[in-house]
C-alpha positions in Angstrom: 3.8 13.6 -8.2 7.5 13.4 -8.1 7.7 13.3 -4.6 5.1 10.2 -4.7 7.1 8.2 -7.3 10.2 8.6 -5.2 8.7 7.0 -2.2 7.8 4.0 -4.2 11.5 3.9 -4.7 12.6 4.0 -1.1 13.6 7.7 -1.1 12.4 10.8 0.2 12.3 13.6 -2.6 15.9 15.0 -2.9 17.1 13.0 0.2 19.7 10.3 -1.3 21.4 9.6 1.4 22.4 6.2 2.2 22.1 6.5 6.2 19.1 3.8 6.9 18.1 5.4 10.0 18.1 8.7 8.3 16.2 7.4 5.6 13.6 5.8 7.8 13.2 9.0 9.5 13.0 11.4 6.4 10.4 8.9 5.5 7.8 9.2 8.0 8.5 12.8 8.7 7.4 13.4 5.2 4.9 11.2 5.6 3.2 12.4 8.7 3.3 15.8 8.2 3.8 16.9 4.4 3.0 14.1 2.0 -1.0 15.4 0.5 -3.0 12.3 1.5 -5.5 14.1 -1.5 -2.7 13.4 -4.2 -1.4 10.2 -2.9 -5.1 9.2 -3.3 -4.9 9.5 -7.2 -0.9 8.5 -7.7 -1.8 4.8 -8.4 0.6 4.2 -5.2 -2.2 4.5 -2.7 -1.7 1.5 -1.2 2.0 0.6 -1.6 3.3 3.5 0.0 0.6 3.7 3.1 1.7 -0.1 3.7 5.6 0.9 3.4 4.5 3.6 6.0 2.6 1.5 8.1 5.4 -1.5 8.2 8.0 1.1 8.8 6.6 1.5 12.2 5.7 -1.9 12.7 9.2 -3.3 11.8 11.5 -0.7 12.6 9.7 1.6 15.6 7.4 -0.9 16.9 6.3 2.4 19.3 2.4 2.1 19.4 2.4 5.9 20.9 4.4 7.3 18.3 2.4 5.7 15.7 -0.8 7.1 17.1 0.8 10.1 17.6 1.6 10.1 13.6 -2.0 9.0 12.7 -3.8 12.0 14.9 -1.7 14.0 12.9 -2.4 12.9 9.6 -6.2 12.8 10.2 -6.0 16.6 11.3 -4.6 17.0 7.5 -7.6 15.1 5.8 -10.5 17.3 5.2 -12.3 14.9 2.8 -14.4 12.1 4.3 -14.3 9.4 1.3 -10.5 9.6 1.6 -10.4 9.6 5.1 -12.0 6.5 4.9 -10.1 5.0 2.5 -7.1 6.1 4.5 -8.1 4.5 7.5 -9.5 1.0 5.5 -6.1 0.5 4.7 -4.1 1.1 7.8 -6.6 -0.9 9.2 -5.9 -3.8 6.6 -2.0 -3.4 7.3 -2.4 -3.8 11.3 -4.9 -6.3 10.7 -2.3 -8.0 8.3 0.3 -8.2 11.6 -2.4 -8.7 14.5 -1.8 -5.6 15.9 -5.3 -6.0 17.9 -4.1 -2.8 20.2 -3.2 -0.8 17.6 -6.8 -0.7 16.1 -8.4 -0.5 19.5 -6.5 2.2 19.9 -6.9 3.7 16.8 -11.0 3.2 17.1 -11.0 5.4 20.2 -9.2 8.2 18.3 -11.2 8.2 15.4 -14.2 7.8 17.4 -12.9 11.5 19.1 -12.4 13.1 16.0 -15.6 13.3 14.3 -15.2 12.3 11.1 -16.7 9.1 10.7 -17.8 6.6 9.4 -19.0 3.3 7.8 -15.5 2.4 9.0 -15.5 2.9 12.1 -18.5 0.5 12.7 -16.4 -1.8 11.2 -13.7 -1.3 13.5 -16.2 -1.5 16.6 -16.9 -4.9 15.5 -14.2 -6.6 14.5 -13.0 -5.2 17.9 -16.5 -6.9 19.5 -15.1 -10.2 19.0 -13.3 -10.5 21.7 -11.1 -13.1 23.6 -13.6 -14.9 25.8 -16.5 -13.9 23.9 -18.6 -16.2 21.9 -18.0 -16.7 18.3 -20.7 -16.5 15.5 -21.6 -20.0 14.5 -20.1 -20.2 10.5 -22.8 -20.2 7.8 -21.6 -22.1 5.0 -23.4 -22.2 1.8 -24.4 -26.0 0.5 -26.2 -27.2 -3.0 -29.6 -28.6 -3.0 -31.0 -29.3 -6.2 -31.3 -26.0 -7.9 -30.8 -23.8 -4.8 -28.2 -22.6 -2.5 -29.3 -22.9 1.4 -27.1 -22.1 4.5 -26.4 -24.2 6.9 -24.7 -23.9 10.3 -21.7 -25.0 11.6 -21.1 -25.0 15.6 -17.7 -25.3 17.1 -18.1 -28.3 19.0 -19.6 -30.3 15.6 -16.2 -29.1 14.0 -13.9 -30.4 16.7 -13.7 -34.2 17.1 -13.4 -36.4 19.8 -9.0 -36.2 19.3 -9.5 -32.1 19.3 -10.9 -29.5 21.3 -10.4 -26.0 19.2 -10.6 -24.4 16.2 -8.0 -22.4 14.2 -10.3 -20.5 11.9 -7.9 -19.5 9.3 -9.6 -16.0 6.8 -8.1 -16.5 3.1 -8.3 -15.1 0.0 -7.4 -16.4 -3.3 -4.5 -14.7 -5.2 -3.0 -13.4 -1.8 0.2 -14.4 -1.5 0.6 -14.1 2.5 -2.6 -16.2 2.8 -0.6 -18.6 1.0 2.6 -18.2 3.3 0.1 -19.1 6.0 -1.3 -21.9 4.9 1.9 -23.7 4.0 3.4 -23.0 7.8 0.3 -24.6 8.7 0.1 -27.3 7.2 4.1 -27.9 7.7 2.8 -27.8 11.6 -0.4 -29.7 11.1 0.5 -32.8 13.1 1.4 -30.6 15.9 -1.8 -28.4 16.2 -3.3 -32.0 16.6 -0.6 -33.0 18.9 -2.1 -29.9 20.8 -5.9 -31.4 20.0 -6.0 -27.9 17.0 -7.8 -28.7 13.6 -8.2 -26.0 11.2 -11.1 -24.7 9.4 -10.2 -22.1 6.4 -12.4 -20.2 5.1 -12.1 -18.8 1.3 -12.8 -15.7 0.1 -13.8 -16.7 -3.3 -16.6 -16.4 -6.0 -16.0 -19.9 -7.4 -16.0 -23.7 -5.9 -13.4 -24.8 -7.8 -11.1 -22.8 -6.7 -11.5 -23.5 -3.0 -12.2 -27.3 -4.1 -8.3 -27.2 -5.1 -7.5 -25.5 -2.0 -9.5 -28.4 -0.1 -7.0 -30.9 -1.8 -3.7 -29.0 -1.6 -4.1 -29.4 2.7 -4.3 -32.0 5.1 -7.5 -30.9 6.9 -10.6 -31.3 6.0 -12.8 -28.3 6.1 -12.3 -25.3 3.7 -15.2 -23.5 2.7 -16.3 -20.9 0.5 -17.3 -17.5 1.5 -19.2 -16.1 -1.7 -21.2 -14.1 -0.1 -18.4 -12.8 2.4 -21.4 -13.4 5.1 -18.7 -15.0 7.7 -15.8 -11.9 6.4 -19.0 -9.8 7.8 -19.9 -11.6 10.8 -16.3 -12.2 12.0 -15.7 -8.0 10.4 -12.6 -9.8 8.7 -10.6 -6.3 7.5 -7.9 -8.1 6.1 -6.6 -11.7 5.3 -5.0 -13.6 6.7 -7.1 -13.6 9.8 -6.5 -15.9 12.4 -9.3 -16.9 15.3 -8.4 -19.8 18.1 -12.0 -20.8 18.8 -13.1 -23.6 21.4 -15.5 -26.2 21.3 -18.1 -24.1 23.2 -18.0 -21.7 20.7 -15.7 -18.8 22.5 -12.8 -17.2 21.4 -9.7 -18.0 23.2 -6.9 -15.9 21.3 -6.8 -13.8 18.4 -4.1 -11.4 16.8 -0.9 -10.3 18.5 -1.5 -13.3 21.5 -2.7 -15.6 18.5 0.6 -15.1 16.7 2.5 -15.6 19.9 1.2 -18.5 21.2 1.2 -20.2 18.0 5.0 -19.5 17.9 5.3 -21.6 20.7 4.4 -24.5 19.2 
């Protein structure tokens, strides 16, 4: 476990040096191509160190080849299915995490290839299904009525007023501390997503309506809603939050992930 533990603390096994680059290097090396994926899966570091992997490549290589490159060869080193697809959950929830769209479309075609799978992979297909251009699934959000809970249906063009024209549909969860990042650049920006005729709709992952009732009052816009029964996390195949949709008032989506984050920038 020893080697495990010293990833945590940003080194790899004996290495100490203090060259960065060589660091970074050792790292993913190790990584890719000795690390057991089997013993990492017990370590209790599962997750930290696949999203210090992961970040690695999205920070400091930013080379989509080379990462696919590095995930073939890791998936050729996993005989196990359950861990294989607990392995790919969470790289999936790390390029999720960045809007790395191309990355997972990618990845989805190699995994499709190599035989393995998967619950997962249907996942991946449809998160991948809603597409830029395509048409959005109407929201179902859960309302009180008497003693029972019914869904209704929200449409894009009932969410957008007459001052605004799209949607950002913003996926949250409470207790996640980049959700919450999100949401306060949002808000900081709200008056000029209306500028741009934006609102936002959040929706929170969350098994109680007090919680998202506070969230409701901490922003400026008016509809949050509950997910409790994660049906719009399933519809929209949310893998990770925050997600981020740019929806218009006919219902299709006009940007999503890496484009999302981009355009939004420009703001």
């Amino acid at each position: 476990m020893m080697p495990i533990f010293n990833l945590t603390n940003g080194i790899i096994s004996e290495d100490l040096s203090a060259d960065d680059e060589l660091k970074a290097k050792n790292f993913n090396n190790y990584f890719t191509e000795i690390l057991s994926i089997d013993d990492l899966y017990v370590s209790g570091h599962w997750s930290y160190v696949i999203q210090n992997w992961v970040m690695l490549h999205m920070t400091k290589y930013n080379d989509k080849k080379q990462f696919l490159d590095n995930c073939s060869t890791i998936f050729k080193r996993i005989e196990r299915s359950k861990i294989f697809e607990a392995f790919l959950r969470e790289i999936n929830h790390n390029l999720t995490r960045v809007g790395k769209d191309t990355y997972i479309e990618s990845l989805a075609q190699i995994v499709a290839k190599s035989g393995k799978i998967i619950n997962q992979h249907d996942s991946m297909e449809k998160y991948l299904s809603i597409t830029i251009g395509g048409k959005a699934p109407n929201l179902k959000i859960e309302k009180i009525v008497g003693d029972s809970t019914v869904l209704s249906e929200l449409k894009y063009n009932e969410l957008c007023s007459g001052e605004t024209n799209k949607i950002l549909l913003i996926f949250a969860q409470i207790d996640c501390g980049t959700c919450t990042e999100v949401l306060e650049i949002i808000k900081q920006h709200y008056a000029v997503l209306l500028k741009n005729k934006i609102d936002v709709v959040t929706i929170v992952s969350s098994l109680h309506t007090d919680t998202t009732q506070n969230i409701s009052e901490k922003y400026p816009w008016k509809h949050t809603y509950f997910d409790k029964a994660s049906i719009n996390y399933n519809n929209y195949s949310v893998l990770a939050s925050p997600s981020l949709f740019l929806i218009n008032e006919d219902g299709k989506v006009e940007l999503k992930g890496e484009l999302l984050n981009a355009y939004l920038k420009t703001l």
